[in-house]
N, C-alpha and C positions, 0 to 999 in steps of 0.2 A: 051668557053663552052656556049652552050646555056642554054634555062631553062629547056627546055625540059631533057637535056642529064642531068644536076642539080637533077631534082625532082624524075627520076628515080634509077639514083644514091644514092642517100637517100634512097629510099624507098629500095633497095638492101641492103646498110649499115645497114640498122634498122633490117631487116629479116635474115642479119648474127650477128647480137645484139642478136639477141633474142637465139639464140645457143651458143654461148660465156661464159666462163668465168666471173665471176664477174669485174676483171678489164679490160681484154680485150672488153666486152659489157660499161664501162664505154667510154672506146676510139675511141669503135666506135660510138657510140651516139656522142659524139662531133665530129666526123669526119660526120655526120650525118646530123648535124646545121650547120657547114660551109657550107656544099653544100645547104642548104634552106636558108644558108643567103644570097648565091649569086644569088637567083632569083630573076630578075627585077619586082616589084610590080609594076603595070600600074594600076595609077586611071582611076576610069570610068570618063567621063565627067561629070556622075548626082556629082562625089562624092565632087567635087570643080569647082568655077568659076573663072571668071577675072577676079574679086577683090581679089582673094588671090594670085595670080602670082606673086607682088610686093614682100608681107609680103613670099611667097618662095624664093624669088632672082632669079627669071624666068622672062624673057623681055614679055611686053606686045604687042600683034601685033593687029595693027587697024586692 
C-alpha cells in the first residue's frame, strides 16, 4: 500500500467514525491510526545532516 491510498483511507475511516455508534467509532478510529501509522515520513534534507546518519544507524556516503 502506498501513502497515498494510506492517508486517504483514514480520512474515509474517520468520516465513517463520525456516524458510528459509540463503540464501533471507537474501532474505527484505531483502524484509522493504523493506516497514519503506515505512512512513510520522509525528512526534508533542511531537517537533519551527516552527522546524524551515524547516531540513526544509516551508512555514511562520501
Amino acid at each position: 500500500m502506498d501513502d497515498e491510498f494510506c492517508k486517504e483511507r483514514a480520512r474515509t475511516v474517520r468520516a465513517l467514525a463520525e456516524q458510528a455508534d459509540p463503540f464501533i467509532k471507537k474501532r474505527l478510529l484505531q483502524l484509522a491510526d493504523h493506516y497514519e501509522r503506515r505512512v512513510v515520513i520522509q525528512p526534508d534534507d533542511a531537517d537533519w545532516d551527516r552527522a546524524d546518519l551515524p547516531a540513526l544507524g544509516l551508512p555514511v556516503r562520501s
